[in-house]
Backbone as a ProteinNet text record, in pm:
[ID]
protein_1_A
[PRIMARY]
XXXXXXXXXXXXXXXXXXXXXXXXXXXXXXXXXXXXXXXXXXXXXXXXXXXXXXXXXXXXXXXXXXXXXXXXXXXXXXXXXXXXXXXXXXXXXXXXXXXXXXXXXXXXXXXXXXXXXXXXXXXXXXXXXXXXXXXXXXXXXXXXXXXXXXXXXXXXXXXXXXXXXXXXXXXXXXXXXXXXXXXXXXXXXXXXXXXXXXXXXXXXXXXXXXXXXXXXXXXXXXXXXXXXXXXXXXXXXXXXXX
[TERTIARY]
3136.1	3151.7	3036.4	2907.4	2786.6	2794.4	2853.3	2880.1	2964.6	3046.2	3192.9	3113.7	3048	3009.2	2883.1	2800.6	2697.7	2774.4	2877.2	2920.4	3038.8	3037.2	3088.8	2988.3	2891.6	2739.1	2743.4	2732.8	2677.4	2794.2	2913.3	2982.6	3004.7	2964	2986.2	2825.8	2769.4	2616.6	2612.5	2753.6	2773.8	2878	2942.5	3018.7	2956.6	2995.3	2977.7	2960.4	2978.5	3057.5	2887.1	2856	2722.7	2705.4	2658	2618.4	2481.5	2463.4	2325.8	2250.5	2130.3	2107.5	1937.6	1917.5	1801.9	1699.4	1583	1475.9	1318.1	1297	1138.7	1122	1059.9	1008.8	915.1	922.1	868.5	706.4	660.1	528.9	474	548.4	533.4	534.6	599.7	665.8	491.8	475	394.6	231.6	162.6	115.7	102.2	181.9	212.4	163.4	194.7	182.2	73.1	-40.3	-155.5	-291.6	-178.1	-301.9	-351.8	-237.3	-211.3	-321.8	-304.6	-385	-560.4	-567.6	-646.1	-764.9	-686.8	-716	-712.5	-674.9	-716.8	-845.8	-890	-980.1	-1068.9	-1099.6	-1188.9	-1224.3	-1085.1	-1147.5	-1237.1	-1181.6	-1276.5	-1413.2	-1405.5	-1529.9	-1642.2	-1570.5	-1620.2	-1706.4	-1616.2	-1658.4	-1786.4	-1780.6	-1897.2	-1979.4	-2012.7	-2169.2	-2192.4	-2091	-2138.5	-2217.3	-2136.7	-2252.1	-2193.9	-2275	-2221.3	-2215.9	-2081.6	-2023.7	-1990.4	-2046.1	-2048.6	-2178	-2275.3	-2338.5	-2384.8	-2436.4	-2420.4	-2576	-2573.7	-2701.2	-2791.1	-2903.7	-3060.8	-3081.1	-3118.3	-3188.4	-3324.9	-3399.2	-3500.5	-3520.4	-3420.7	-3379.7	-3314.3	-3346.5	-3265.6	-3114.4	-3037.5	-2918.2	-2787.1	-2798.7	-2677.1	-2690.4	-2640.3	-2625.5	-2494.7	-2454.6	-2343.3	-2314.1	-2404	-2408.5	-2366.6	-2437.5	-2432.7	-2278.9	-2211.7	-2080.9	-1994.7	-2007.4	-1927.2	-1908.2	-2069.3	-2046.3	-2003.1	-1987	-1927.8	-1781.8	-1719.4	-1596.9	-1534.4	-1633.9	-1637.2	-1611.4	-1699.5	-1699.2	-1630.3	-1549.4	-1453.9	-1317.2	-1294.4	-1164.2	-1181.1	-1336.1	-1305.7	-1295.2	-1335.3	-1288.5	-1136.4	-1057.4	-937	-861.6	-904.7	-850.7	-866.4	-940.9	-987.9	-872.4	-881.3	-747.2	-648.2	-627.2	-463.4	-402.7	-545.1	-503.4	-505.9	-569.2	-555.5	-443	-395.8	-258	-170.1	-156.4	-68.5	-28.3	-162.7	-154.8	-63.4	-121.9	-70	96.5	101.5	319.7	348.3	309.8	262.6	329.8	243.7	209	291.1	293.5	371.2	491.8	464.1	569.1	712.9	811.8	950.2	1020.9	1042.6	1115.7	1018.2	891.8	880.9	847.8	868.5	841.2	957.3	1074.5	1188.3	1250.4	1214.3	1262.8	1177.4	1030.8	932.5	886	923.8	910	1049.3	1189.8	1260.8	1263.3	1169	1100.3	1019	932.6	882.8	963.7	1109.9	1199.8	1216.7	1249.5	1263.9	1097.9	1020.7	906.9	866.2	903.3	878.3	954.7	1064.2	1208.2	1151.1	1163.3	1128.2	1262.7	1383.9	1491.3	1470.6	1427.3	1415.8	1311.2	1157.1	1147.7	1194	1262.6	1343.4	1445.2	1483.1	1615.8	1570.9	1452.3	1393.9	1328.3	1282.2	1217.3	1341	1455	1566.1	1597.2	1593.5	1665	1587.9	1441.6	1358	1417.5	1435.2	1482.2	1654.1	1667.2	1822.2	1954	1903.9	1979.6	2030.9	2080.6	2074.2	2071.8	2127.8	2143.5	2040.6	1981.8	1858.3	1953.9	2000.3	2030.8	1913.9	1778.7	1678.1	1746.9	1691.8	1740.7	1673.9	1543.2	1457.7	1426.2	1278.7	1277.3	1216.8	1138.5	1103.3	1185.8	1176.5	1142.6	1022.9	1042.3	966.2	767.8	809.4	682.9	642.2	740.1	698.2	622.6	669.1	624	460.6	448.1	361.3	209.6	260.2	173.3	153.3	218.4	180.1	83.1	92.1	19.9	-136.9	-151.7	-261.3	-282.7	-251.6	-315.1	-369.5	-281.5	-324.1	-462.7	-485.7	-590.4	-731.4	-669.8	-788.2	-836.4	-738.7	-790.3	-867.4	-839.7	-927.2	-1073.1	-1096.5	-1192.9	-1274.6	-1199.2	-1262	-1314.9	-1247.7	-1282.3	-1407.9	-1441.8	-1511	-1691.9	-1623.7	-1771.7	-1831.7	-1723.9	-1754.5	-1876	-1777.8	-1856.9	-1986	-2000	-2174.7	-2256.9	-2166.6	-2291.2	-2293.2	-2209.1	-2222.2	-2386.9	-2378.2	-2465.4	-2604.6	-2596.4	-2728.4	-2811	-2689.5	-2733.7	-2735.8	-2682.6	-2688.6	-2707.2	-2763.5	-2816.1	-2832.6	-2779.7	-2725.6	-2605.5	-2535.7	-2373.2	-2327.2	-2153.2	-2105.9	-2190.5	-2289.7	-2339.1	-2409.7	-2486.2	-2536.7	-2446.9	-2319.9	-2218.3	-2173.7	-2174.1	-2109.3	-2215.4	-2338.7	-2434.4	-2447.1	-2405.6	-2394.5	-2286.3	-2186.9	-2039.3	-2025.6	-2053.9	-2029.4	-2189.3	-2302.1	-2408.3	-2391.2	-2313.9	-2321.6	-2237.8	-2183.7	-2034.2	-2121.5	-2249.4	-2315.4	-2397.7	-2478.5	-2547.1	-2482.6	-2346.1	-2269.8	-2249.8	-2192.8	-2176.3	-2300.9	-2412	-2548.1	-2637.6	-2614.8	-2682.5	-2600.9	-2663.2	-2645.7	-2563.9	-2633.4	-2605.4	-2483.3	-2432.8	-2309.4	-2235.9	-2219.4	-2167.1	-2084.7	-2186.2	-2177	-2068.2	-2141.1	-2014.6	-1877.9	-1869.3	-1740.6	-1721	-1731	-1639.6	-1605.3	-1700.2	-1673.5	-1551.3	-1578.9	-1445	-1297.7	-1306.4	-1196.5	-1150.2	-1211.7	-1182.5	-1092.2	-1104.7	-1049.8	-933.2	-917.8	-825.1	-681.1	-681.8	-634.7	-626.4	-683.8	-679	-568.4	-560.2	-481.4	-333.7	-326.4	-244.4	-148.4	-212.8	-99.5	-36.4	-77.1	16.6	133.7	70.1	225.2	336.4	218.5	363.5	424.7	361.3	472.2	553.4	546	640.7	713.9	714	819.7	935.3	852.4	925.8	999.1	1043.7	1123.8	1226.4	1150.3	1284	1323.4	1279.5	1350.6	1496.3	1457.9	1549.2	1679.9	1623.2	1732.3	1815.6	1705.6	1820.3	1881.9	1840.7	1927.1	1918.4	2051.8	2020.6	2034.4	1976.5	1965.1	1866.6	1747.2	1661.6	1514.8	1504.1	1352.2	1327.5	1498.5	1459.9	1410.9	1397.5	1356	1221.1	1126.8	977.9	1003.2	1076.9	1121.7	1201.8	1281.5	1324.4	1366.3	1319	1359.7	1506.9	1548.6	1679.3	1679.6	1807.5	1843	1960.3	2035.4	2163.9	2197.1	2285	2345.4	2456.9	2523.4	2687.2	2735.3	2857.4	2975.6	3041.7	3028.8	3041.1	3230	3323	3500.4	3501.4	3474.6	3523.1	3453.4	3356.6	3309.8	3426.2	3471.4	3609.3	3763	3772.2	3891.2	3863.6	3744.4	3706.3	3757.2	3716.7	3699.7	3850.4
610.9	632.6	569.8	611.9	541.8	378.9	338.8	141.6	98	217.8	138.5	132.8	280.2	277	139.1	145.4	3.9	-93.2	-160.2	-262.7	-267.4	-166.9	-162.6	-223.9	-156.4	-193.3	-328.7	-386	-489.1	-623.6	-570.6	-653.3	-687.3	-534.9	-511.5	-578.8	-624.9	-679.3	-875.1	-904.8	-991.8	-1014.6	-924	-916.1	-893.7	-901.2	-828.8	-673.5	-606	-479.7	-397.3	-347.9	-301	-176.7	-37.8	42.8	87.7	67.9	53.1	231.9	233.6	366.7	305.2	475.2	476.3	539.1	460.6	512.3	524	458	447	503.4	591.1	659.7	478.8	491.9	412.7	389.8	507.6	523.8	478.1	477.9	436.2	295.7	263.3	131.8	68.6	124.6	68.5	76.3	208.4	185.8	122.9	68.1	-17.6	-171.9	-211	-335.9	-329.7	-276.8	-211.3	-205.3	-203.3	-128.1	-290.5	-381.9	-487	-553.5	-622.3	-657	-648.2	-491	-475.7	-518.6	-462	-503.6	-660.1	-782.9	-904.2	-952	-862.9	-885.8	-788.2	-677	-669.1	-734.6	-810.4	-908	-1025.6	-1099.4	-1204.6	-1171.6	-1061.3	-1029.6	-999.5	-928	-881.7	-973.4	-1095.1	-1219.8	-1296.1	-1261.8	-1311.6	-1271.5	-1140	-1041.9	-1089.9	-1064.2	-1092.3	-1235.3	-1288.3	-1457.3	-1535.4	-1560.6	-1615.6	-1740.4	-1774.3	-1936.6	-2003	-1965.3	-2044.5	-1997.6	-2114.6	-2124	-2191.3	-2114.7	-2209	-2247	-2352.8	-2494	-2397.2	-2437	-2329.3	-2352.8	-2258.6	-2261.4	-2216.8	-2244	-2157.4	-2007.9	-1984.8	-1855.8	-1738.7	-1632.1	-1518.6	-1538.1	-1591.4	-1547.2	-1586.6	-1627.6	-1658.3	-1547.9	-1455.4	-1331.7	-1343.1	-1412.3	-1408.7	-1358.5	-1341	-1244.7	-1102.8	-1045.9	-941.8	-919.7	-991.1	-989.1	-986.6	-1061.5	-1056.4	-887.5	-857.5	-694.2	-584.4	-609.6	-528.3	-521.5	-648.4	-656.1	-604.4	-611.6	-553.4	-379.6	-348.7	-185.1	-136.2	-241.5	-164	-198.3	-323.6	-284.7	-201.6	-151.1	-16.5	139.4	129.7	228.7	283.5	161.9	143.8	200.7	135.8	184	329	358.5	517.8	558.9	553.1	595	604	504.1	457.6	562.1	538.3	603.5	738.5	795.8	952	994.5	914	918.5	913.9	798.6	746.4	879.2	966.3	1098	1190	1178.7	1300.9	1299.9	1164.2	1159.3	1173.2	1182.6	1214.7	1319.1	1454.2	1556.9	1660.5	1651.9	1659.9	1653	1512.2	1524.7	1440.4	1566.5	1541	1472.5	1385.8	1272.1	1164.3	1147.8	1027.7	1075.1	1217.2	1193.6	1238.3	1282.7	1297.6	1178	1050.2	994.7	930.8	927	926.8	1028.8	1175.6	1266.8	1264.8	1223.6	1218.1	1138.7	995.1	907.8	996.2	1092.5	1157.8	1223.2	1235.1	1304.2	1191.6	1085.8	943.5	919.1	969.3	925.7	991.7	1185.5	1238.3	1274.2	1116.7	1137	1030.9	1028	879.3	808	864.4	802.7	679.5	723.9	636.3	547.5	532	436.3	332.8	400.3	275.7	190.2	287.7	217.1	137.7	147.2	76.1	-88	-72.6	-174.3	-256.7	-200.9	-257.5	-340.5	-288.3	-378	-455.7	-449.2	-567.5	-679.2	-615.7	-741.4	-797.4	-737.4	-773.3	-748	-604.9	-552.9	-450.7	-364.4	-231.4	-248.8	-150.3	-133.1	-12.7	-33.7	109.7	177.5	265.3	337.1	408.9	449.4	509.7	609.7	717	863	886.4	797.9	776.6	665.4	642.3	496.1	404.6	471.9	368.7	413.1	280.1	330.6	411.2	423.5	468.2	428.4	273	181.5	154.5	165.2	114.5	245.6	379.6	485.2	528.3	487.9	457.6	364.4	237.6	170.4	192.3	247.6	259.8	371.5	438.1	585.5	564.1	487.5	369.4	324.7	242.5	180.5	267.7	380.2	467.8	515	545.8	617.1	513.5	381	251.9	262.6	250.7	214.3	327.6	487.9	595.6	582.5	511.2	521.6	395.3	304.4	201.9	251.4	369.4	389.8	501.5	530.4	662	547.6	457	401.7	288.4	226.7	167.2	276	456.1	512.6	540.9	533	537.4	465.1	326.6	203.5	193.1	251.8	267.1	360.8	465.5	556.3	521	433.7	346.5	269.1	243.5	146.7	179.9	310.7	347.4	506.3	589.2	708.1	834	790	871.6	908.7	964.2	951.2	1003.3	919	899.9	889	786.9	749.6	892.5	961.5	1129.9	1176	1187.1	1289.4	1200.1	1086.3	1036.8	1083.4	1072.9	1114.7	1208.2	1339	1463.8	1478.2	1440.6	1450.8	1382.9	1239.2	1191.9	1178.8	1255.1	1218.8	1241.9	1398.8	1432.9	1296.1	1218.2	1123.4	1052.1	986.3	911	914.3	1001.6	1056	1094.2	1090.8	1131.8	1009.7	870	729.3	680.2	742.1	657.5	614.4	634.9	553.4	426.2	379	290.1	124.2	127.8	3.8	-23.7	124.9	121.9	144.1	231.5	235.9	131.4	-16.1	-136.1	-192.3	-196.4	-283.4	-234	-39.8	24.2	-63.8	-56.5	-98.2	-236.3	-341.6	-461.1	-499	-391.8	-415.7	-363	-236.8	-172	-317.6	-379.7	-508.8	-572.2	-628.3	-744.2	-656.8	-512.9	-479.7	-503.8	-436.2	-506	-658.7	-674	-846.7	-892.6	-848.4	-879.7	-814.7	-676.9	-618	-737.4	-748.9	-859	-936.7	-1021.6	-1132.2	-1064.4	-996.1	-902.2	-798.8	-773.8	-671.2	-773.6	-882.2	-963.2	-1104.8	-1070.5	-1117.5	-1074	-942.3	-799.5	-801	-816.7	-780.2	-868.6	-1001.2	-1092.8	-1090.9	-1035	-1081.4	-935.4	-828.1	-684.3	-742.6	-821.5	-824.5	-917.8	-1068.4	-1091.7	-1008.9	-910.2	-829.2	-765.3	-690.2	-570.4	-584	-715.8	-745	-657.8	-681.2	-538.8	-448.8	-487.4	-379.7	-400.2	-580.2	-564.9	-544.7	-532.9	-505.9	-399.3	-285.6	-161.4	-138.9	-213.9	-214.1	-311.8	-329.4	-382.5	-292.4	-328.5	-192.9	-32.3	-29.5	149.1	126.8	40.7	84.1	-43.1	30.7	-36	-49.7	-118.4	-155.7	-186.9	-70	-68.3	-108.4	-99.5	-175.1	-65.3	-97.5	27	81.2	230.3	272.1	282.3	184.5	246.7	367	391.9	490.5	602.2	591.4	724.1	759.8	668.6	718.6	719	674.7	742.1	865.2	900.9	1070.2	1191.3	1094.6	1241.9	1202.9
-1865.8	-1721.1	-1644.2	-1724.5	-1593.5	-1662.1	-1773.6	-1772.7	-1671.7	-1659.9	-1560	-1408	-1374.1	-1218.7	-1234	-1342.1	-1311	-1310.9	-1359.4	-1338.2	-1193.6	-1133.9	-1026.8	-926.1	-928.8	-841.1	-849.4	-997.8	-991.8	-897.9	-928	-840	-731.4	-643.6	-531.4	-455.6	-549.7	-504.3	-459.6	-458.4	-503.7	-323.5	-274.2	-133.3	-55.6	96	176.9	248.7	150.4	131.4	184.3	265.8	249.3	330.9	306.8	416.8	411.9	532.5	626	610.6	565.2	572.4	574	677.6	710.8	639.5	600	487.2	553.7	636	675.3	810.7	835.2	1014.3	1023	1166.3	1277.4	1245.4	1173.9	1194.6	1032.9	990.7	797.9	832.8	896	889.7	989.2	1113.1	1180.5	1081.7	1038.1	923.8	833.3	749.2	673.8	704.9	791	862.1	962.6	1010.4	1032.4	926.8	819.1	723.7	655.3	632.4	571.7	671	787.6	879.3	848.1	875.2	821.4	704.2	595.1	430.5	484.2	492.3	527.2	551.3	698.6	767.9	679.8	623.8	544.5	466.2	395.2	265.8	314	413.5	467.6	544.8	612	631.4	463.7	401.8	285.4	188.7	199	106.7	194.6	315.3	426.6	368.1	429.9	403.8	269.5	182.3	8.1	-15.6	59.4	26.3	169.7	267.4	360.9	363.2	389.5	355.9	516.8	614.1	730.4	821.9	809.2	895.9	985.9	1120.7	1269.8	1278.9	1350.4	1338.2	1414.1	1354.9	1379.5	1527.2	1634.3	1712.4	1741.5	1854.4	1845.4	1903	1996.9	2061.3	1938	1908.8	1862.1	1893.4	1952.7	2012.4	1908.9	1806.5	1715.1	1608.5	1598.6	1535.4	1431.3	1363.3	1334.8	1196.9	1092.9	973.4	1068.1	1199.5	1242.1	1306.7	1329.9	1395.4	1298.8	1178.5	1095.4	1015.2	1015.7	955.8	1092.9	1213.2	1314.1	1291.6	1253.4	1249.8	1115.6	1037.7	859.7	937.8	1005.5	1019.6	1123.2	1185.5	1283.7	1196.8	1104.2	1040.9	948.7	885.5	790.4	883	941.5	1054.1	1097	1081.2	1099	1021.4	862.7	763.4	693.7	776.4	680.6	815.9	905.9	1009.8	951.3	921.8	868.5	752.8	684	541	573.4	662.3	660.5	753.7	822	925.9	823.7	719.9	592.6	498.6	484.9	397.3	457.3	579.9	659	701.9	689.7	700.1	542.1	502.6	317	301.8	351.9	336.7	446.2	525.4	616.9	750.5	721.2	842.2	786.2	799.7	726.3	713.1	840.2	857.1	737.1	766	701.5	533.9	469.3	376.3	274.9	363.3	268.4	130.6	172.9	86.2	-45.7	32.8	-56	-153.8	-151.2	-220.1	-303.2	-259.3	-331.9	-442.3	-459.8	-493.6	-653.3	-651.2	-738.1	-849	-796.2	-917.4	-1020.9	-1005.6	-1087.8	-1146.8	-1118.2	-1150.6	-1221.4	-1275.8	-1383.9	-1505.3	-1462.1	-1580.6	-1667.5	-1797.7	-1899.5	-1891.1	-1841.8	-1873.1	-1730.8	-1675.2	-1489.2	-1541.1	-1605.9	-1643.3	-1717.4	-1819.1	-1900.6	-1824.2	-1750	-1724.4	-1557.1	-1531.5	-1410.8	-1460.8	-1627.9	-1668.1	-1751.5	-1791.4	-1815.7	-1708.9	-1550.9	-1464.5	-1440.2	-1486.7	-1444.5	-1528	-1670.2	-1729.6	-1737.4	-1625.1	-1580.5	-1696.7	-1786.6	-1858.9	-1839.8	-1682.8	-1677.2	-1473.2	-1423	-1272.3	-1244.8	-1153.1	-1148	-1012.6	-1012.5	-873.9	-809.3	-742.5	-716.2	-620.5	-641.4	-587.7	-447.8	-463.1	-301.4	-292.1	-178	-152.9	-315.5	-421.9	-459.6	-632.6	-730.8	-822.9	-898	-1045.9	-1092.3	-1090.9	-1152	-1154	-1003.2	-904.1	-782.8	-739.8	-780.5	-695.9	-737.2	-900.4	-928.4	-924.2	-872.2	-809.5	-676.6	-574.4	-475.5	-453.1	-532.2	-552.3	-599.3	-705.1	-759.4	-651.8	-579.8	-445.8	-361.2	-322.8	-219.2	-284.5	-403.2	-474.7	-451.9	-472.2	-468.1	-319.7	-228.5	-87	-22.3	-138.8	-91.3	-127.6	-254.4	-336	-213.5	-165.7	-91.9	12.4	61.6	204.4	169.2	76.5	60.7	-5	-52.9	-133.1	16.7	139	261.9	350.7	321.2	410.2	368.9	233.9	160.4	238.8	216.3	231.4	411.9	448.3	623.1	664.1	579.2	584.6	533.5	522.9	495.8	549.6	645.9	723	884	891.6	1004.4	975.5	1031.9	959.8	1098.1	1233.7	1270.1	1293	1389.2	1422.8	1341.7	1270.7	1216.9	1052.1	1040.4	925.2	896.1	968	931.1	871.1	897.2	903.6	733.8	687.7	576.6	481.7	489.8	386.9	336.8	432.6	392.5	294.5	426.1	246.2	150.1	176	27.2	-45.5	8.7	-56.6	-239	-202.5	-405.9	-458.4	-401.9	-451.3	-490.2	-415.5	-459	-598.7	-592.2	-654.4	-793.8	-830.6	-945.5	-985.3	-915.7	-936.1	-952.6	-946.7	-1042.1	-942.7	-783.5	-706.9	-617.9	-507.3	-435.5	-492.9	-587.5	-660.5	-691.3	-764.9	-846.3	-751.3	-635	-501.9	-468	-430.2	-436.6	-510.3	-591.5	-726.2	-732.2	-684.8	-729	-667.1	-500.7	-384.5	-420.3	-482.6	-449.2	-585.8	-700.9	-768.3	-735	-648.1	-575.1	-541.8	-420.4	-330.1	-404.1	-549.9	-593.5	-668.1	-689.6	-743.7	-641.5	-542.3	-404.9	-375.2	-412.9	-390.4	-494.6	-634.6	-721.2	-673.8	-649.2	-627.1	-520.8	-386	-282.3	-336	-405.5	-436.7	-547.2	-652.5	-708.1	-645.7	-526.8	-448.3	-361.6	-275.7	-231.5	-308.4	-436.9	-523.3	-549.8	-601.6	-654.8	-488.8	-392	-264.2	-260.9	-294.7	-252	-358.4	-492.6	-619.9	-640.3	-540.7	-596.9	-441.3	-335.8	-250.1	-269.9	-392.8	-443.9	-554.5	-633.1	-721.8	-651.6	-520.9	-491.4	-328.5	-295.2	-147.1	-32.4	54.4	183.5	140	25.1	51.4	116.4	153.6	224.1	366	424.1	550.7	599.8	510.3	531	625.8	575	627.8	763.4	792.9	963.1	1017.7	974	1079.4	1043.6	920.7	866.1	798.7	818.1	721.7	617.6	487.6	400.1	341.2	322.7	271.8	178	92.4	-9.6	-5.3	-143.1	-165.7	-167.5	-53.1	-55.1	-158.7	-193.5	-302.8	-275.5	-309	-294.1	-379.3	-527.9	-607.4	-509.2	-445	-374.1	-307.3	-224.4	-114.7	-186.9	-326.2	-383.2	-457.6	-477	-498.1	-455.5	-292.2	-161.8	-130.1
[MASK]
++++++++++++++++++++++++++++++++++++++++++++++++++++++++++++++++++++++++++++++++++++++++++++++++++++++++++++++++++++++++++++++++++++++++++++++++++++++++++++++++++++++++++++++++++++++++++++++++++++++++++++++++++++++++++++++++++++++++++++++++++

């Protein structure tokens, strides 16, 4: 019975036949594409401060500051991102609309049968139906990411607090001072963050690969992150059921 309904899918993937359903709130979606922005402009700022690869012709006046502009713009897009990500948690965690389908997402993710049969369809032996927005491996890496970009935003606010030691930077030393102090010191601080960076860095180019060939396996699903919805193949045996 579930060979006959997968090979139904798989045909019907192949027509026109499609219904439109809605998966992403407004605010996941705007997040998402916010956060991306972001993560960019940290990386290029990031690779600046680390070894600066553009510099402007010597004067004799103070007035070309531009190591210093480059780390303003370093600390207003990490600013951003600790936003994002704690706005990101918080439709997470609470708010219903945007997390009904992502929590439905977690039932496939503590079945072994949903991985197999998710890494089957990778290898184009097997139809994955997902019960929410992601699969198994997908719900998994995104979760890994979310965990990386926390660890990023928490080892940024160290080295903020270092460098600025009232405000905001007071207020980071206190909380994450024990964080520090358990990671070995300043140094290692450093390095976490700057290996977090490239884990992310690796990560983009595989999630916007997966995004284009999960949309030729299973067409109508990248429009989701534009406009909230996604389109599946019309199920007929559903309507000779009912």
């Amino acid at each position: 019975m579930a060979t006959k309904a997968a090979k139904n899918i798989k045909k019907l993937l192949y027509t026109d036949e499609f219904d439109r359903q809605y998966r992403f709130s407004a605010e996941i979606r705007w997040s998402h594409w916010g956060r991306a922005v972001v993560i960019f402009v940290l990386i290029f700022t990031g690779f600046y401060l680390a070894d600066p690869f553009i510099t402007p012709s010597p004067v004799d006046e103070p007035v070309k500051f531009q190591y210093a502009l480059f780390r303003f713009w370093h600390m207003v897009a990490g600013f951003l991102l600790m936003a994002i990500t704690t706005f990101r948690v918080y439709l997470y965690f609470f708010d219903a609309r945007s997390r009904e389908f992502e929590w439905a997402s977690m039932e496939d993710t503590t079945h072994i049968t949903s991985w197999i049969r998710q890494i089957k369809s990778y290898l184009y032996l097997d139809q994955f139906p997902k019960k929410g927005l992601y699969g198994p491996l997908q719900n998994a890496s995104y979760i890994g990411l979310m965990l990386i970009i926390v660890g990023e935003v928490v080892t940024g606010a160290i080295l903020y607090s270092h460098v600025y030691h009232n405000g905001m930077g007071a207020f980071f030393g206190v909380i994450f001072g024990p964080i520090e102090a358990w990671m070995g010191g300043l140094a290692n601080v450093r390095n976490v963050h700057y290996i977090l960076m490239w884990c992310i860095i690796i990560f983009i180019p595989i999630h916007i690969y997966m995004v284009f060939w999960y949309a030729n396996r299973y067409p109508g699903s990248v429009e989701v992150i534009f406009s909230g919805n996604t389109f599946r193949p019309h199920r007929h045996d559903d309507e000779e059921n009912n």
